[in-house]
ROKEDREN-415219 format. One line per 10 residues: number of its first residue (from 1); their letters; for each residue x, y, z of N, C-alpha, C. Coordinates in steps of 0.05 Angstrom, whole numbers. Example, Ala and Ser with C-alpha at 12.3 -4.5 7.8 and 13.67 -1.06 7.14 Angstrom:
<nodes>
1) as) 264 -114 156 246 -90 156 264 -66 156 ~ 257 -45 142 273 -21 143 258 1 157
</nodes>
This chain:
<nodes>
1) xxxxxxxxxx) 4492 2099 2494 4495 2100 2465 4500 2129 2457 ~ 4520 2134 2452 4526 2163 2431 4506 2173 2412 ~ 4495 2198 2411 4483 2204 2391 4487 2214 2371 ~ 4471 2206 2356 4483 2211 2328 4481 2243 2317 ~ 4503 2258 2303 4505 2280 2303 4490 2287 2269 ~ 4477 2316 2281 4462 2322 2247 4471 2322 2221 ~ 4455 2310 2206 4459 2302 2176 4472 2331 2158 ~ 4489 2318 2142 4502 2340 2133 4487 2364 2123 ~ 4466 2365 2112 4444 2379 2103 4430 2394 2129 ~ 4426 2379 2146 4419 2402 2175 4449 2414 2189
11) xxxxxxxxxx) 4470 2404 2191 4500 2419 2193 4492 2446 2173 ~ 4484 2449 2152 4482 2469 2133 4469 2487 2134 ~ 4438 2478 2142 4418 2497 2153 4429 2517 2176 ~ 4441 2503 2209 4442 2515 2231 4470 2535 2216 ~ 4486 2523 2196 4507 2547 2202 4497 2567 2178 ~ 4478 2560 2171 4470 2589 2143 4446 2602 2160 ~ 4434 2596 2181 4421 2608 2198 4426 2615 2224 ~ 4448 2617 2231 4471 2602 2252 4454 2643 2270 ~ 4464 2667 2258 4444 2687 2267 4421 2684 2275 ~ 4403 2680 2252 4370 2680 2266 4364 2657 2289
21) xxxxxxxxxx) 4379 2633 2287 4368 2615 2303 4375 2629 2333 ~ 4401 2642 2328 4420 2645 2357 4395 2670 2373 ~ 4381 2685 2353 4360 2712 2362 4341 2705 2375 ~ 4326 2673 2362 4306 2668 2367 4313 2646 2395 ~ 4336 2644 2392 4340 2622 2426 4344 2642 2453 ~ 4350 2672 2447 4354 2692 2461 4329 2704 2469 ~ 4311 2709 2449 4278 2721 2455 4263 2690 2469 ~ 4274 2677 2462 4260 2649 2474 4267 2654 2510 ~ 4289 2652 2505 4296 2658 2545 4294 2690 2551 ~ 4295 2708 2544 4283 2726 2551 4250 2721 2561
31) xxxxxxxxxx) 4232 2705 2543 4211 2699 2547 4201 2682 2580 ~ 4227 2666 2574 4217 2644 2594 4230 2669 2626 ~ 4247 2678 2622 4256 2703 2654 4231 2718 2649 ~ 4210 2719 2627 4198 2740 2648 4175 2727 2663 ~ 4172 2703 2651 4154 2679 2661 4158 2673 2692 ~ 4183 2660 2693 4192 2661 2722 4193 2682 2736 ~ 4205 2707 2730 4198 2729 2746 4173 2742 2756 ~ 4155 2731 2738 4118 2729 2748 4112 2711 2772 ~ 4126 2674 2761 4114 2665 2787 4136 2669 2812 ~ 4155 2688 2806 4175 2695 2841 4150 2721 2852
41) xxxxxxxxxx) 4131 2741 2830 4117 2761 2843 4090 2746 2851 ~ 4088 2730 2846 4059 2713 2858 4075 2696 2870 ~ 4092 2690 2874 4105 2670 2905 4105 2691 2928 ~ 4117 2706 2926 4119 2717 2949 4087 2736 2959 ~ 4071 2741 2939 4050 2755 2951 4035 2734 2961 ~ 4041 2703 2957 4033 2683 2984 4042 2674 2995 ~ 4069 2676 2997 4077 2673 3020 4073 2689 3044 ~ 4065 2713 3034 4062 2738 3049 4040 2729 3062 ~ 4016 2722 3048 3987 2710 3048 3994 2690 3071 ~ 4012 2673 3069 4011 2645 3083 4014 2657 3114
51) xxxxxxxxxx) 4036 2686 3120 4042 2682 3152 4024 2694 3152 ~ 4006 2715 3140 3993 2730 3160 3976 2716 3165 ~ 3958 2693 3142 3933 2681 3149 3936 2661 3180 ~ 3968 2661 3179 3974 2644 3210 3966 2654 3230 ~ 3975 2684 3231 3976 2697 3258 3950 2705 3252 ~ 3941 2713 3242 3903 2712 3242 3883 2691 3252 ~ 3885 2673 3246 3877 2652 3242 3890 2623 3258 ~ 3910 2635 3269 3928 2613 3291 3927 2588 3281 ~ 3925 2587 3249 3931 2554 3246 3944 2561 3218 ~ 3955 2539 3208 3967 2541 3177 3942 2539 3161
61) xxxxxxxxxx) 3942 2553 3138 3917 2558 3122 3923 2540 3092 ~ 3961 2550 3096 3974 2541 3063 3993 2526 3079 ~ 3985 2498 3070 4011 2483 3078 4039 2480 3057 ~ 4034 2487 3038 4053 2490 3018 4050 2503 2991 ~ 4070 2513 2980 4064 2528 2954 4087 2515 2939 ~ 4082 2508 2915 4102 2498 2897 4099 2508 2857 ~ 4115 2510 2852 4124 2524 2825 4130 2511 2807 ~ 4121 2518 2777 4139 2503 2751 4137 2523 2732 ~ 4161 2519 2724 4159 2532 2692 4160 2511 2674 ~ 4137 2517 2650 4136 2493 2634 4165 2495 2610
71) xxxxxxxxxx) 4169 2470 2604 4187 2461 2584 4186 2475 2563 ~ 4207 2467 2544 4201 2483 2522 4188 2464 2503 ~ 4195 2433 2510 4186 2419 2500 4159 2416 2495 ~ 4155 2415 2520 4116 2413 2531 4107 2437 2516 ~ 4120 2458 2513 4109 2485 2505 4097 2480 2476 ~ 4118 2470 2459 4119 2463 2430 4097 2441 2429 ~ 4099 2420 2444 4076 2397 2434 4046 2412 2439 ~ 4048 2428 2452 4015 2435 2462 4015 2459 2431 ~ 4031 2469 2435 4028 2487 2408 4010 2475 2379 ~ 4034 2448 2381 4028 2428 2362 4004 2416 2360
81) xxxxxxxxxx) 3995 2406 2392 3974 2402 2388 3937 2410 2388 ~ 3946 2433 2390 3927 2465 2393 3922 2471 2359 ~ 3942 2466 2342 3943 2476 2311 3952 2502 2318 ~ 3968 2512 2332 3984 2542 2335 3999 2547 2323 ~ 4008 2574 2324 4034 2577 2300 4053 2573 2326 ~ 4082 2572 2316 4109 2563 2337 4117 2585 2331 ~ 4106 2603 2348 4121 2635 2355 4122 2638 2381 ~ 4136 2653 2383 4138 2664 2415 4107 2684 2418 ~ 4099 2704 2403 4076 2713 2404 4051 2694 2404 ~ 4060 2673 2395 4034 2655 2394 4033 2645 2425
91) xxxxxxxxxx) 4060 2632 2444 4065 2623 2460 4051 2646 2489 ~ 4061 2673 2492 4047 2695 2501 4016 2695 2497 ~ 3998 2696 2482 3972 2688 2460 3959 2678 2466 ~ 3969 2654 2469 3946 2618 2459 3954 2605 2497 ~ 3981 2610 2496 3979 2586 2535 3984 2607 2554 ~ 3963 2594 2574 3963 2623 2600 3971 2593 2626 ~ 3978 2577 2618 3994 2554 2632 4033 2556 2635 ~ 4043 2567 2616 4072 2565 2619 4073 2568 2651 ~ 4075 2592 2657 4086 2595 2696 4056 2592 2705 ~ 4065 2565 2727 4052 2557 2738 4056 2550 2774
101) xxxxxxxxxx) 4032 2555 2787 4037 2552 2813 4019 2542 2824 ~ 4030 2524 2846 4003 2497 2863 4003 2499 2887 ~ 3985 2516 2900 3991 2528 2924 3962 2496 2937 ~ 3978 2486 2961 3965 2472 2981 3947 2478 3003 ~ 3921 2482 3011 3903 2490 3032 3899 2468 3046 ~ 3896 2474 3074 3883 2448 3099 3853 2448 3091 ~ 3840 2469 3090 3808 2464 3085 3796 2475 3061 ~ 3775 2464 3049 3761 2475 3020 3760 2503 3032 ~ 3741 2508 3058 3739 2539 3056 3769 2557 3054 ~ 3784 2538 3057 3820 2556 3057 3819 2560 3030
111) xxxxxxxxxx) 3802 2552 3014 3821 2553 2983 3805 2584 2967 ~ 3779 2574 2986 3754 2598 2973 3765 2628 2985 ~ 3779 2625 3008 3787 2654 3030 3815 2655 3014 ~ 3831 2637 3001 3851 2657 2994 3853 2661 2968 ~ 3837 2649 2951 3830 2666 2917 3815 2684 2926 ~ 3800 2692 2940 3782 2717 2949 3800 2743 2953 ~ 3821 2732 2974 3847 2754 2989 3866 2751 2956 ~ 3877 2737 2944 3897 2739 2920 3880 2759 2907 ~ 3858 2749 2891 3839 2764 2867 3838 2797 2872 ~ 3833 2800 2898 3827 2824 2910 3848 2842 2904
121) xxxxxxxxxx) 3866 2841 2907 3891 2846 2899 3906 2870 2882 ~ 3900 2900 2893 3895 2915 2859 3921 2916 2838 ~ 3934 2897 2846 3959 2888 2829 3957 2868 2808 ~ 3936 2857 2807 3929 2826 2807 3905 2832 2783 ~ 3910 2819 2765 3877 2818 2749 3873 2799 2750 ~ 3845 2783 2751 3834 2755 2750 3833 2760 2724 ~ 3842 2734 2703 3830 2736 2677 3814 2714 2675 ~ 3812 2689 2686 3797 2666 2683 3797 2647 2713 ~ 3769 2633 2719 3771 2622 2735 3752 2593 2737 ~ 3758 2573 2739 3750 2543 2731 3756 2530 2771
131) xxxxxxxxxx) 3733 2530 2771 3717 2517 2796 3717 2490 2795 ~ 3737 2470 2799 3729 2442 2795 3723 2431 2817 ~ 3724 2451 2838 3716 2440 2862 3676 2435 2865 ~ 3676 2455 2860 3641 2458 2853 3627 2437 2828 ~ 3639 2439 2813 3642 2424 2780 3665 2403 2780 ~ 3666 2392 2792 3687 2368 2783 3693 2357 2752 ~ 3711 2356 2747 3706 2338 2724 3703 2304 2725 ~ 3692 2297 2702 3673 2269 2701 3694 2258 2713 ~ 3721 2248 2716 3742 2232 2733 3742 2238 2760 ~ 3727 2256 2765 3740 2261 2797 3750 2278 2806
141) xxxxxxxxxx) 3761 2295 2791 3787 2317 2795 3772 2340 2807 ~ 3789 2356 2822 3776 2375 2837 3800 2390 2848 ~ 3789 2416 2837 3813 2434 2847 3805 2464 2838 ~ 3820 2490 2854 3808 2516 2847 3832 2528 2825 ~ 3827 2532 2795 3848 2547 2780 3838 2576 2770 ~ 3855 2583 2774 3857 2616 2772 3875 2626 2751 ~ 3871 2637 2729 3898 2654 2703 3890 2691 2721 ~ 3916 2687 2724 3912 2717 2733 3945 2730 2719 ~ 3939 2763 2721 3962 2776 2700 3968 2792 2723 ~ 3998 2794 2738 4013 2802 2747 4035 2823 2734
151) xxxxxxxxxx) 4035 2850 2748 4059 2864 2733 4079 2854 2738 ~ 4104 2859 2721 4132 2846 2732 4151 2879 2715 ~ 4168 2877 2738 4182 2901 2729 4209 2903 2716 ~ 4219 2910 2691 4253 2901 2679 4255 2927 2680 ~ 4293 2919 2675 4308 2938 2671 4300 2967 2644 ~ 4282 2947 2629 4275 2968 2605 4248 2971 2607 ~ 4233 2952 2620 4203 2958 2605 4185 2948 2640 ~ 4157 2956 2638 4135 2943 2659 4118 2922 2643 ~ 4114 2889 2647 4105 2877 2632 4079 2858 2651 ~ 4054 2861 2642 4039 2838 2650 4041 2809 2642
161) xxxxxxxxxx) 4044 2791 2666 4056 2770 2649 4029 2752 2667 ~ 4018 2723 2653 4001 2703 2661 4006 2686 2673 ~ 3995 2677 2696 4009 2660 2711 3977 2639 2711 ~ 3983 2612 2718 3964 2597 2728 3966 2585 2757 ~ 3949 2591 2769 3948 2587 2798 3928 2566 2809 ~ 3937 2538 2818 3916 2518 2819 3916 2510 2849 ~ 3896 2522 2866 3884 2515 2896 3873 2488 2898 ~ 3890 2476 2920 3869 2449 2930 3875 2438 2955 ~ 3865 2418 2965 3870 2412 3002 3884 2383 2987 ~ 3896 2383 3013 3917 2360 3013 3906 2338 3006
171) xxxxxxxxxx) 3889 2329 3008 3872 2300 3001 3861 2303 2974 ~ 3853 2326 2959 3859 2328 2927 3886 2323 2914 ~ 3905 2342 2928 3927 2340 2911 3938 2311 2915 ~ 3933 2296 2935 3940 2264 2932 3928 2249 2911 ~ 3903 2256 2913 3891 2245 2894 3903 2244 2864 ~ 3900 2270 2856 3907 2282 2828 3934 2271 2822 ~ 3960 2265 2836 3981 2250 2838 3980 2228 2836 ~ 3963 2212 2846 3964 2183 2850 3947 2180 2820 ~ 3925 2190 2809 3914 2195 2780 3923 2194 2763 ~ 3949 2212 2758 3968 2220 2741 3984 2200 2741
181) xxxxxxxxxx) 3992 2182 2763 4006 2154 2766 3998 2134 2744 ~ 3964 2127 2755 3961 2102 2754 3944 2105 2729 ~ 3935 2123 2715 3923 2129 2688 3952 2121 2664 ~ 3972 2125 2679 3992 2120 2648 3997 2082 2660 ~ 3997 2075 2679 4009 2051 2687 3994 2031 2684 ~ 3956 2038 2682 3943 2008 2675 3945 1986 2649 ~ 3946 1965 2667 3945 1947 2644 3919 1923 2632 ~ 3910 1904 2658 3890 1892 2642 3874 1910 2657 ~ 3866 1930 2666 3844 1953 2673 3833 1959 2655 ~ 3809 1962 2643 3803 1979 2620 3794 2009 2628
191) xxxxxxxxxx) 3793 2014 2610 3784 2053 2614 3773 2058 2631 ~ 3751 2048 2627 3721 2059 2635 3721 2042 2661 ~ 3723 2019 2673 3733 2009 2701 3747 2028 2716 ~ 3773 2041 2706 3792 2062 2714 3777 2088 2725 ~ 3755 2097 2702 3747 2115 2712 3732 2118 2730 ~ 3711 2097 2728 3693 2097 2753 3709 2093 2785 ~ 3739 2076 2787 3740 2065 2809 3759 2091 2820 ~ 3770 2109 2796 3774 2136 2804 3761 2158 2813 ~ 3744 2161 2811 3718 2174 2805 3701 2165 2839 ~ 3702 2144 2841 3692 2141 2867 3716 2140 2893
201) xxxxxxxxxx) 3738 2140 2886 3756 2148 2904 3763 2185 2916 ~ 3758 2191 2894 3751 2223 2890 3731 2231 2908 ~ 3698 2217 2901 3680 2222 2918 3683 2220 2949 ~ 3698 2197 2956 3710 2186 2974 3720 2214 2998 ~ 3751 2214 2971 3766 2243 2983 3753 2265 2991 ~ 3728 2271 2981 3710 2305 2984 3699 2298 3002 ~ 3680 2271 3015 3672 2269 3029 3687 2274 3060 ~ 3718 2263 3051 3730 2270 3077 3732 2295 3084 ~ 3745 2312 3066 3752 2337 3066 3726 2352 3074 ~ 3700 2345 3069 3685 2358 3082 3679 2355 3111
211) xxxxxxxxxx) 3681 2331 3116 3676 2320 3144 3706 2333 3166 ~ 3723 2337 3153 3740 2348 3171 3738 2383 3169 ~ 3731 2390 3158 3725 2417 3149 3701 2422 3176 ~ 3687 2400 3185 3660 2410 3197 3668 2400 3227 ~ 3686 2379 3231 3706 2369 3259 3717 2387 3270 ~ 3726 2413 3245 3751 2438 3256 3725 2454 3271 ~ 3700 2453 3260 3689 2481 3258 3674 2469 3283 ~ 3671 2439 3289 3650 2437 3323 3671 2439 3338 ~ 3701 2437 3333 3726 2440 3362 3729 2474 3361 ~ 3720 2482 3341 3738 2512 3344 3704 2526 3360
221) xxx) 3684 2515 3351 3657 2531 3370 3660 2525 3391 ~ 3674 2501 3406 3660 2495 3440 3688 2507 3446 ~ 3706 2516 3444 3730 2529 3454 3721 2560 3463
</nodes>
């Protein structure tokens, strides 16, 4: 279906504002490059992280690292639904979520040894840190997040920009996927059934992850 093009009265607005709008779509992506250019300087200071912890450690520590920059859409509804003002200063301000990164660990202790080695970092400021591994939340969820402020360097200026960095072992991040699935898809499930049978699949998952965490650590003593 074709969409329908703006009402003559918004035709009127964009071309009598046809300047400011064009400024503010320019500072808008200016905003979002320096976002991304934060999570390319925290990609590579783990990837850096990932070989050496190999050759140290003779096993993979990070089985994968993966990236997003949030929408502009998503940007605006959370604004919206925060009660924010819709500025780009507010956006800088109020969300330390826009650039985001989900780095993957084989063992809980992998997640605690490399926020320890990142944080450390004298490039690096920790600004906030939420332990859901320790503290789960009431569903289940479990994972290590970190807001930390990275320099990033332009052609004109040196800028600290926020990144969110969320640690977890492979059998969380399944989890948290398959959650995110089946929380929008139930139907005669009710809530509170949902949560519990989530919630104990979770418990489920930690229990493994610990039990293989302690499998690595009786094969790697009798060697």
């Amino acid at each position: 279906m074709k969409p329908s093009e703006p009402s003559p009265e918004l035709q009127d607005f964009f071309y009598e504002n046809k300047e400011e709008l064009l400024t503010h779509i320019i500072q808008f992506n200016e905003l979002m490059n320096r976002y991304e250019s934060a999570i390319k300087e925290v990609y590579t200071k783990l990837e850096i992280l990932k070989s050496d912890l190999k050759i140290h450690n003779r096993r993979d520590c990070i089985t994968s690292i993966q990236s997003r920059l949030k929408s502009p859409v998503s940007i605006l509804k959370k604004l919206s639904r925060k009660g924010l003002e819709l500025s780009l200063d507010s956006i800088r301000n109020n969300l330390n979520d826009v650039a985001g990164i989900r780095v993957i660990c084989s063992y809980i202790d992998d997640i605690y040894m490399l926020a320890g080695k990142l944080g450390s970092q004298d490039d690096i400021e920790v600004i906030t840190i939420k332990d859901y591994i320790k503290n789960p939340k009431p569903n289940g969820y479990r994972s290590y997040h970190m807001i930390v402020e990275v320099p990033v360097f332009f052609s004109d200026a040196k800028e600290k920009v926020r990144v969110e960095i969320q640690i977890r072992t492979v059998a969380m991040d399944f989890w948290a996927s398959l959650e995110h699935d089946i929380k929008y898809k139930k139907d005669d499930v009710s809530c509170e059934e949902l949560v519990e049978q989530l919630k104990h699949c979770a418990d489920t998952i930690d229990e493994t992850d610990r039990r293989m965490m302690e499998l690595r650590d009786k094969i790697c003593s009798s060697n």
